[in-house]
C-alpha positions as CSV (number, residue, x, y, z in Angstrom):
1,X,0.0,0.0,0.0
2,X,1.0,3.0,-0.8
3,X,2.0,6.1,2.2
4,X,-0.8,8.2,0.7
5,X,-3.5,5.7,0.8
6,X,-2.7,4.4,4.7
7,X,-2.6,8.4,5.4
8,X,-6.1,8.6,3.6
9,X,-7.3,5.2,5.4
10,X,-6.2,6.3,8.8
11,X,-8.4,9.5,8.5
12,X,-11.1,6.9,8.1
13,X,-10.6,4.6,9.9
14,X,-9.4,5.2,13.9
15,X,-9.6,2.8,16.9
16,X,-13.1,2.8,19.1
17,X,-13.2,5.4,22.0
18,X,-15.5,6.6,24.9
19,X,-17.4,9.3,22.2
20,X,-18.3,6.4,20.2
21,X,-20.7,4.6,22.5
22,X,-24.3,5.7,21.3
23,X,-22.9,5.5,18.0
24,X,-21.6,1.8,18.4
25,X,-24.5,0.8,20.4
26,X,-27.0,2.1,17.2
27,X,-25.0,0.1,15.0
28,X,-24.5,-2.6,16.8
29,X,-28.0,-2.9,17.7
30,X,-28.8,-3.1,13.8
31,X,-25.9,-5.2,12.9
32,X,-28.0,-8.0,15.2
33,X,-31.1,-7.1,13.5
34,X,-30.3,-7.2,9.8
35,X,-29.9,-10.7,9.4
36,X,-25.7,-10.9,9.4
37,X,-26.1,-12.7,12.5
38,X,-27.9,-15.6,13.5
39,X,-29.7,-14.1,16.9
40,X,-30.4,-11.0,18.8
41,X,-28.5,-10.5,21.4
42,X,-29.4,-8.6,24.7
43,X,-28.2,-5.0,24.8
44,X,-26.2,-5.5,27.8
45,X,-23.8,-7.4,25.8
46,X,-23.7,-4.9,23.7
47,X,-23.1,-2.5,26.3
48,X,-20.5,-5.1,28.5
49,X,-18.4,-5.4,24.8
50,X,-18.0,-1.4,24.6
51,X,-16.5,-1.4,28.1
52,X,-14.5,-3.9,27.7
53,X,-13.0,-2.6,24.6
54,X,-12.9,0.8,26.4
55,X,-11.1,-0.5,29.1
56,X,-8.1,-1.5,26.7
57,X,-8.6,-5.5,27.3
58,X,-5.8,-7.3,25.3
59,X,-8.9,-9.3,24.2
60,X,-11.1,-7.3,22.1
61,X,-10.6,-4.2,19.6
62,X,-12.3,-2.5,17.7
63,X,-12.6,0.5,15.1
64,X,-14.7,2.7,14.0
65,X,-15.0,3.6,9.8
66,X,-16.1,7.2,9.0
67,X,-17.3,8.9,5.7
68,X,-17.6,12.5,5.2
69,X,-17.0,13.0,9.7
70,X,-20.0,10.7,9.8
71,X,-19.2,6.9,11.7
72,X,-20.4,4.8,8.6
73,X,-20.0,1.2,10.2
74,X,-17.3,-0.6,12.7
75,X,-15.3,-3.5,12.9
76,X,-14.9,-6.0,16.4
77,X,-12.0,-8.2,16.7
78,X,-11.6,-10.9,19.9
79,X,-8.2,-11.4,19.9
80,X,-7.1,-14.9,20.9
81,X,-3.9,-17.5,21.1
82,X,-4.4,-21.0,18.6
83,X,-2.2,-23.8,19.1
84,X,-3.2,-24.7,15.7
85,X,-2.4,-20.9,13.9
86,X,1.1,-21.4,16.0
87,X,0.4,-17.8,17.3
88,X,-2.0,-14.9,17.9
89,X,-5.6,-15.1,16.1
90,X,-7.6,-12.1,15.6
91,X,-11.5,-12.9,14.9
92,X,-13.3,-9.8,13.1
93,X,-16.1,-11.1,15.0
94,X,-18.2,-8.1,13.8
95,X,-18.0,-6.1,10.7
96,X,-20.8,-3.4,9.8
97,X,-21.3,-0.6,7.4
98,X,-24.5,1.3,7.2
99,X,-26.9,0.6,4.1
100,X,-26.9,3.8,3.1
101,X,-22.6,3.1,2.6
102,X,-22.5,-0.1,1.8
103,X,-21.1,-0.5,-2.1
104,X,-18.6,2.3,-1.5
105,X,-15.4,-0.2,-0.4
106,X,-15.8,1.2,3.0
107,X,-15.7,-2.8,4.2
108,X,-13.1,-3.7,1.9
109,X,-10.6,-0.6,3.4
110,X,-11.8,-1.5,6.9
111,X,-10.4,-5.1,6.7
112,X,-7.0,-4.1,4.7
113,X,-6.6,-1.4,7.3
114,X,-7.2,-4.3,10.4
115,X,-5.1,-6.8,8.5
116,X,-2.0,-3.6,8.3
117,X,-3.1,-3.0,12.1
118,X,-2.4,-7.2,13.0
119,X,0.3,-8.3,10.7
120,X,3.0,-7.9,13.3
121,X,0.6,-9.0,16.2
122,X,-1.4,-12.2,14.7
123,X,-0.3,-14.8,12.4
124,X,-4.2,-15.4,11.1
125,X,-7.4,-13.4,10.8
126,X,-10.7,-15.2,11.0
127,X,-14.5,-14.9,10.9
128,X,-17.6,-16.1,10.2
129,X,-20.3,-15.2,7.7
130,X,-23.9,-16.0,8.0
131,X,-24.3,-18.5,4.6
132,X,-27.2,-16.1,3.4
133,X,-24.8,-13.1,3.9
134,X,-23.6,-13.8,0.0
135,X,-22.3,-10.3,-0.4
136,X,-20.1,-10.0,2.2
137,X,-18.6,-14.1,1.7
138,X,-17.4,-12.6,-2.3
139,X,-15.9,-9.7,-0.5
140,X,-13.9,-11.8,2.3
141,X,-12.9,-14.2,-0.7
142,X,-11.9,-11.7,-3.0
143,X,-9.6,-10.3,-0.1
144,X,-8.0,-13.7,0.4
145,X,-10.2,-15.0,3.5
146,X,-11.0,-19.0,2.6
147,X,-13.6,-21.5,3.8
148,X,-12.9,-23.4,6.6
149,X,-14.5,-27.1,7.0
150,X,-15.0,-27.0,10.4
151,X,-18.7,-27.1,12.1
152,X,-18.9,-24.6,14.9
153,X,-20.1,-25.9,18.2
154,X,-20.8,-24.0,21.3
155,X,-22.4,-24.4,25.1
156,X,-23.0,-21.7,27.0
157,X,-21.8,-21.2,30.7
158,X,-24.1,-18.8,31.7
159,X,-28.1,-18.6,31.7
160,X,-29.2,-17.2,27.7
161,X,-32.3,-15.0,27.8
């Protein structure tokens, strides 16, 4: 990449902080309801995953994506240790772009900017992609991301609502 276009990205594209909350929880909030994801989730996690990214935890990141001052989506990473990857993984458990910026590349520059961001600090990225989500599994292959055959499993620890 060129110096001008990470200078151009970075005026995009800058790490979560406390002034983002309302604007995270919005888009959040529809990110759960459009369909990207399987389930709702309870706003508290929304809420608990802001603070915990506020509070710098080595375990989650996030950015925020702009266009013309305006926040246009935001990316969440978990950032975790794999045996298997021989290193640091970061999951972009959440990507989002608001419909009325979606087509621009504003997803595209948001995961080239996270992959510059990580390639020093994790030896993989992952993530998952609802299978109706067809738009958003060409972009991830187009950028390199492949399928996985695994089947995801999970049990919860605590109570669901």
């Amino acid at each position: 990449m060129s110096d001008f276009y990470l200078k151009e990205v970075d005026k995009m594209i800058r790490r979560m902080n406390i002034s983002d909350k309302d604007s995270f929880f919005n888009m959040s909030k529809e990110f759960y309801e459009s369909g990207a994801a399987l389930q709702n989730i309870p706003e508290r996690n929304i809420i608990m995953t802001f603070d915990t990214v506020i509070s710098g935890s080595p375990y989650a990141d996030a950015y925020i994506i702009s266009s013309d001052g305006k926040p246009a989506g935001y990316a969440l990473l978990a950032i975790t240790y794999s045996n298997e990857a021989g290193g640091i993984v970061a999951w972009i458990e959440e990507i989002y772009i608001l419909s009325e910026y979606r087509g621009k590349g504003l997803g595209a520059k948001l995961i080239e900017f996270i992959e510059e961001e990580y390639k020093d600090k994790a030896v993989k990225l992952r993530l998952e992609v609802e299978e109706s989500n067809k738009g958003a599994a060409r972009l991830y292959e187009r950028l390199g991301f492949k399928y996985l055959d695994y089947i995801q499993m999970h049990k919860p620890l605590i109570t669901e609502e």
